[in-house]
C-alpha positions as CSV (number, residue, x, y, z in Angstrom):
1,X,50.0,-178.9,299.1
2,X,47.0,-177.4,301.7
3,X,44.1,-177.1,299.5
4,X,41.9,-174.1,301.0
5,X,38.3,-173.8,300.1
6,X,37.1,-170.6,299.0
7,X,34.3,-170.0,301.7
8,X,33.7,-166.1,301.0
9,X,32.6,-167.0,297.3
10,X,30.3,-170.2,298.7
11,X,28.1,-167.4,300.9
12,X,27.9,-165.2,298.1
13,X,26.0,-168.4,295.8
14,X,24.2,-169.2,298.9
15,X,23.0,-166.0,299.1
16,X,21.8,-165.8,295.3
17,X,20.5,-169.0,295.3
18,X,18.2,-167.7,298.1
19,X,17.2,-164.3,297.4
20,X,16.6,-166.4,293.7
21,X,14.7,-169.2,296.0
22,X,12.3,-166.2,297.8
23,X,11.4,-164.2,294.2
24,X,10.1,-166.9,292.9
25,X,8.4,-167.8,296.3
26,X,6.6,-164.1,295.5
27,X,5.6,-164.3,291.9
28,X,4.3,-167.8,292.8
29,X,2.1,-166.4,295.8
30,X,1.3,-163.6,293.7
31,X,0.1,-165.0,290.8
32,X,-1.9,-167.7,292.7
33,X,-3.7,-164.4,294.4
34,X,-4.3,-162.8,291.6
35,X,-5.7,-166.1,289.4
36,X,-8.1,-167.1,293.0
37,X,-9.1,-163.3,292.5
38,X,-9.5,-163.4,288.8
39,X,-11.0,-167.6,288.4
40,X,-12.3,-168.3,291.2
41,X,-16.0,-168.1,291.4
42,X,-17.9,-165.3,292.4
43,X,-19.0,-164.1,295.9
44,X,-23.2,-165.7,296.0
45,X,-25.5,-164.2,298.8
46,X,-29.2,-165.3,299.3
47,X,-31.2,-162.7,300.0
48,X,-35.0,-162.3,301.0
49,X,-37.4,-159.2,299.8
50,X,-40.8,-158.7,300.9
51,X,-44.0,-157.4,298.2
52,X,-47.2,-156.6,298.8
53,X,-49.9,-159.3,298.0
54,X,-52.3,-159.2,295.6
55,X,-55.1,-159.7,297.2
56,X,-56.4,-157.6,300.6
57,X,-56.3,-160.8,302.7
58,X,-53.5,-161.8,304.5
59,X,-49.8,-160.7,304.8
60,X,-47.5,-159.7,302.2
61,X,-45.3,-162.5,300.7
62,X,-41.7,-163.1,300.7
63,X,-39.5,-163.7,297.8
64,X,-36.3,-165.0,297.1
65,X,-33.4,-163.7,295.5
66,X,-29.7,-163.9,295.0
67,X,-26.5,-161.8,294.1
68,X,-23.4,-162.5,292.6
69,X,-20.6,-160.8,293.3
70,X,-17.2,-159.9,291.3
71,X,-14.6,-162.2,293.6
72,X,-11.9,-159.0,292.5
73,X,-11.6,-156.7,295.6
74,X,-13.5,-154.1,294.4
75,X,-15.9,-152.0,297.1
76,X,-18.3,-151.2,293.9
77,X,-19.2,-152.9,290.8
78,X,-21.3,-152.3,288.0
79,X,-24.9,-154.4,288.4
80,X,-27.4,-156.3,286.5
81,X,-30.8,-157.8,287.7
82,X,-32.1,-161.0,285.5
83,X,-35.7,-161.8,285.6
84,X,-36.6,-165.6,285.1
85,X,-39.3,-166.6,282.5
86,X,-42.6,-167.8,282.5
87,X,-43.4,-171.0,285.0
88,X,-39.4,-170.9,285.3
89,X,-37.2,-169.5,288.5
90,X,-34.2,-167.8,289.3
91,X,-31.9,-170.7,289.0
92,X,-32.3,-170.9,285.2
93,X,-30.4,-167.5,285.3
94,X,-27.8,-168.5,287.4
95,X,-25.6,-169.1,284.6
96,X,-25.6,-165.9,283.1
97,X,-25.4,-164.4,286.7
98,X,-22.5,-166.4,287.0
99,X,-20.6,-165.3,283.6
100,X,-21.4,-161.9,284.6
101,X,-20.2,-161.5,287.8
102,X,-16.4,-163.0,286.7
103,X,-16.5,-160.5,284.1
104,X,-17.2,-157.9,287.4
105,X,-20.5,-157.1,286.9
106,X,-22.7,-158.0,289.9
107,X,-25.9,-159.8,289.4
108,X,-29.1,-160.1,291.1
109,X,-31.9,-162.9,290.2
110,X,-35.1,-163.7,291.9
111,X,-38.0,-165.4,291.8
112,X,-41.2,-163.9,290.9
113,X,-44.4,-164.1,293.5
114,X,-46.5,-167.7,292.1
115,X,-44.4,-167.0,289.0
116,X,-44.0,-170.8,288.9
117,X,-44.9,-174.1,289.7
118,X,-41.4,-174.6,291.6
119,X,-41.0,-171.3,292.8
120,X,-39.6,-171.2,295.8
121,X,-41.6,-168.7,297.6
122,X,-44.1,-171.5,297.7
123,X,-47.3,-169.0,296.8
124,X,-49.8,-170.3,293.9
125,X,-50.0,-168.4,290.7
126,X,-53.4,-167.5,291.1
127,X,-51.7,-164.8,292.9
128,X,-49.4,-163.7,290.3
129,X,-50.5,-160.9,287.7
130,X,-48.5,-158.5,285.7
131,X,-48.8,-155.9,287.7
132,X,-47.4,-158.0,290.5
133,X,-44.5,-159.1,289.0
134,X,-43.6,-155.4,287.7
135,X,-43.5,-154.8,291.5
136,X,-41.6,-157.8,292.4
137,X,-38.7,-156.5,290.0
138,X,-39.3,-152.8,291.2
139,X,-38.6,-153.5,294.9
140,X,-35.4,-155.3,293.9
141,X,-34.6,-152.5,291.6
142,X,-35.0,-150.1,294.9
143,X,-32.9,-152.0,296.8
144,X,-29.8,-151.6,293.7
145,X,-30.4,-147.7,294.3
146,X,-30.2,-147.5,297.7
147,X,-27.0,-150.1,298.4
148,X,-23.8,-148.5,298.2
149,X,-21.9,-151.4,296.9
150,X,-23.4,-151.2,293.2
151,X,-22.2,-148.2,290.6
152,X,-25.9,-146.5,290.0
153,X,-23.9,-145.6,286.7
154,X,-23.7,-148.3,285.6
155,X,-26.9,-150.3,286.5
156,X,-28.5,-152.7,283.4
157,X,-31.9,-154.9,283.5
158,X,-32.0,-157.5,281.8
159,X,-35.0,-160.9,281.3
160,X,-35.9,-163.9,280.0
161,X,-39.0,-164.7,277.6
162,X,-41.9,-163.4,280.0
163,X,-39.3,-162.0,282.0
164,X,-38.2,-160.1,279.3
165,X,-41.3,-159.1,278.8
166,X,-41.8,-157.5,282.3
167,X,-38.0,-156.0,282.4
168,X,-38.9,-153.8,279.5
169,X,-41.7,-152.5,281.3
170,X,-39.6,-152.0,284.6
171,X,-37.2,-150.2,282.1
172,X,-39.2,-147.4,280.3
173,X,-40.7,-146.7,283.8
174,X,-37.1,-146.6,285.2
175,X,-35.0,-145.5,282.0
176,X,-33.3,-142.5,283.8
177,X,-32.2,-144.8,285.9
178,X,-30.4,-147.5,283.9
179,X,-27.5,-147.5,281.3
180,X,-29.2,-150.0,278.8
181,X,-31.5,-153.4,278.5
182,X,-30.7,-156.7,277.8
183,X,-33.3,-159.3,276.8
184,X,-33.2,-162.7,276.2
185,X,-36.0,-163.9,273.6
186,X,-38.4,-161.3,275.2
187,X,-42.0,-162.9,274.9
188,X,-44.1,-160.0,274.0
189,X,-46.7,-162.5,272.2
190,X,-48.1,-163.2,275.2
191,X,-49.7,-160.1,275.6
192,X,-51.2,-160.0,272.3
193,X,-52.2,-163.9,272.5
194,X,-53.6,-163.6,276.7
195,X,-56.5,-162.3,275.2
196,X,-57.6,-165.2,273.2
197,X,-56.9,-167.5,276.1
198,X,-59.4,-165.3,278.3
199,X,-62.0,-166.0,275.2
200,X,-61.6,-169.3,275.2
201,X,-62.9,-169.4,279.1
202,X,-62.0,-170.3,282.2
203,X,-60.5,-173.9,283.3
204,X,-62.1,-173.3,286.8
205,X,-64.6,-171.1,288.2
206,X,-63.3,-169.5,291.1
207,X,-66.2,-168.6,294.4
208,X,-65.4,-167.7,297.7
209,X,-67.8,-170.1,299.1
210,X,-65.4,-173.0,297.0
211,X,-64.0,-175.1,299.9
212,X,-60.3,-176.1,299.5
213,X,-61.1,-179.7,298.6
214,X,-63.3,-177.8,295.2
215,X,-60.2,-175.2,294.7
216,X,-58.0,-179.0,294.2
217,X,-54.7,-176.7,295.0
218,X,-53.6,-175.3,298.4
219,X,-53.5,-171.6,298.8
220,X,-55.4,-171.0,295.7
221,X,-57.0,-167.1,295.7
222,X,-60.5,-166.5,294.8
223,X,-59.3,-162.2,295.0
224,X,-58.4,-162.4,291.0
225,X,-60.8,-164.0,289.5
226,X,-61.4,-167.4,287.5
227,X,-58.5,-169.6,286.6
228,X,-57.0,-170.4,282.9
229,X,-54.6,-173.0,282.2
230,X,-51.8,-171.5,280.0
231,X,-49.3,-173.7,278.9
232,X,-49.0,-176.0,282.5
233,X,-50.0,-173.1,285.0
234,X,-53.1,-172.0,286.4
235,X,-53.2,-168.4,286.4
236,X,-56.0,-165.8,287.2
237,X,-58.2,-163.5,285.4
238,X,-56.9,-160.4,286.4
239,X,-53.4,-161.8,285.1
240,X,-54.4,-162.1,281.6
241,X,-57.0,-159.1,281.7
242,X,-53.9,-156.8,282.8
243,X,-51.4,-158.8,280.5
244,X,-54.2,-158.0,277.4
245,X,-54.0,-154.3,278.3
246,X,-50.7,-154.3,278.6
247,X,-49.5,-151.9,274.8
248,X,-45.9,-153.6,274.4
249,X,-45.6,-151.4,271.2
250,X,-46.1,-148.6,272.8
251,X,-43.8,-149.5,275.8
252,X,-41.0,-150.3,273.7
253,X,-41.4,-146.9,271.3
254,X,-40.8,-145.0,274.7
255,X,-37.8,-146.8,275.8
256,X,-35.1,-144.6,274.5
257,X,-32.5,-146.6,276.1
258,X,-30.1,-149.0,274.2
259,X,-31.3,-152.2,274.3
260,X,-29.9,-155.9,272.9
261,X,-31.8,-158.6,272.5
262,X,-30.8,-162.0,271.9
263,X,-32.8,-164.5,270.0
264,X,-32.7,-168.1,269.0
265,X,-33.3,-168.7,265.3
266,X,-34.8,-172.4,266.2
267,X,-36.9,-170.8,269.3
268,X,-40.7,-172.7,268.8
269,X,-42.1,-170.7,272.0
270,X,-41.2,-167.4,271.7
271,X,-40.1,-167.5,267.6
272,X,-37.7,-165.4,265.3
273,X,-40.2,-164.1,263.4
274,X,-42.4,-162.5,266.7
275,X,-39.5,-160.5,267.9
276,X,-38.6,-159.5,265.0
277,X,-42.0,-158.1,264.4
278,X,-41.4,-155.8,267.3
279,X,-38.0,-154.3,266.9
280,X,-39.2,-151.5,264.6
281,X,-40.8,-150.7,267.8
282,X,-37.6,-149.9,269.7
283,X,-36.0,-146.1,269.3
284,X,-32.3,-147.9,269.7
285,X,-32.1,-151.7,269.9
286,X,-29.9,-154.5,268.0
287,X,-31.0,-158.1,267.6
288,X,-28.3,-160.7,268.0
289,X,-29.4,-164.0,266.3
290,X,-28.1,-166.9,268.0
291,X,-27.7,-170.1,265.6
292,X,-29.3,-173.0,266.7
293,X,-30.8,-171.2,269.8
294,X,-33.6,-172.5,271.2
295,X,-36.1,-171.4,274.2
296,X,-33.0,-171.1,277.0
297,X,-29.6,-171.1,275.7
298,X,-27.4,-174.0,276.6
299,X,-23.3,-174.6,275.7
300,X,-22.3,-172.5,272.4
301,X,-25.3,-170.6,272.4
302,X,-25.2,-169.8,276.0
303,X,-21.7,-168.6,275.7
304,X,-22.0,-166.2,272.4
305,X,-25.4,-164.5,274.0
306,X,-23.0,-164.1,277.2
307,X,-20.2,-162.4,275.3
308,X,-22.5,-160.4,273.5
309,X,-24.3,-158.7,276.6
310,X,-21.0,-158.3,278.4
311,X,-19.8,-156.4,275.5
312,X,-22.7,-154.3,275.0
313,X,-22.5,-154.1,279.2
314,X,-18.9,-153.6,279.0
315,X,-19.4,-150.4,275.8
316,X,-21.5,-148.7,277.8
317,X,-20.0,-148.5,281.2
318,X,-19.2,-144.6,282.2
């Protein structure tokens, strides 16, 4: 007997075993697009801004700054700036900026003018003040409004400790602008406690006639006065006269913007009880205490203070 193979029904399997073969081929390419879009880390840019000195000599300064990008295709996102703390930088805010941005919320951090010893715009904190820092933020804050690739509806500020301090400033000068404020243990002591330090006196008298072996640091300005050592930086007169004038109560009562601030119950520098004392203050604020949270978040701590700013981000996006 001829045994004949059935060849039409072998093309058909072949076939089905293919076009089987290829879909899964797509929802295998697929998915790994849409997990490098969704995981992957976000898009970071170093950027450069330039701010007036402080002093009339010399040039202005250049600082550095960063943004984080939403990896998700989108032309426009939502954006946050983060302002770094006291003798600190941008790169302890990188984490948050980071946490953000996969969320897709863009992110900007920079480093204040001589805000720190490590800064990386390499300019002494005698040149630092207050006022100089508010502008530092404020040209960063111009550069959100005027770039096409951030929602203006949906633009938050946010800082850490002194940084905090400073970003609620920015904001009630700015609160038209901006959907809401996030803070991270917001030091508002120090404006109350910079005039003590001035009574106490200065750590260096500061002449013009001082030669730079006397001034014992590079690039140290005589323009703003007498320099105070608070708490491992040298910083100038002017800084803690215009930090002293500064009426944090008052700033707060005019921000009428939401605001969330986030606060470490075992914080020794910037403590529970001191911003607590100031949230009457605030026309619409809520305080998240963070259990075991010290000065800078780190691990759980880090991650609950995320997920509670990108939900009071995420409630109040138009």
């Amino acid at each position: 007997m001829e045994v004949q193979s059935n060849n039409k029904g072998y093309k058909v399997t072949s076939y089905i075993a293919l076009a089987v073969c290829g879909l899964i081929f797509c929802v295998t390419i697929g998915v790994a697009f849409f997990c490098g879009i969704k995981f992957s880390k976000p898009i970071i840019e170093d950027m450069t801004f330039r701010t007036p000195k402080s002093s009339t000599n010399g040039s202005d300064y250049d600082f550095a700054a960063r943004l984080f990008t939403p990896r998700d295709g989108k032309k426009t996102h939502p954006v946050i700036i983060v302002s770094h703390g006291y003798n600190s930088t941008m790169e302890n805010c990188e984490d948050v900026a980071e946490y953000y941005a996969n969320k897709g919320i863009a992110v900007i951090v920079f480093d204040f003018v001589g805000g720190s010893r490590n800064s990386s715009t390499e300019v002494h904190s005698s040149e630092m003040t207050a006022m100089t820092e508010m502008t530092d933020y404020e040209i960063v804050l111009d550069y959100v409004k005027n770039n096409d690739a951030f929602d203006k509806d949906n633009f938050f500020i946010s800082g850490q400790s002194f940084g905090g301090l400073i970003a609620t400033a920015v904001a009630e000068r700015h609160q038209d602008e901006i959907r809401g404020v996030i803070l991270y243990y917001p030091a508002y002591y120090m404006a109350d406690y910079a005039s003590e330090v001035l009574a106490k006196g200065p750590t260096k008298k500061m002449t013009d006639d001082d030669d730079e072996d006397q001034k014992s640091d590079v690039n140290v300005s005589t323009e703003n006065g007498d320099l105070y050592d608070w708490d491992n930086l040298l910083v100038s007169e002017t800084y803690l006269k215009e930090l002293s004038a500064m009426d944090m109560r008052g700033i707060i009562r005019n921000l009428n913007k939401d605001v969330m601030v986030l606060q470490g119950d075992l914080d020794e520098d910037v403590t529970l009880e001191s911003t607590q004392s100031f949230m009457p203050y605030f026309p619409s604020a809520k305080l998240v205490i963070i259990t075991d949270g010290e000065h800078g978040f780190f691990d759980e701590q880090l991650l609950q203070a995320e997920q509670e700013s990108t939900k009071f981000m995420n409630e109040r996006l138009r």
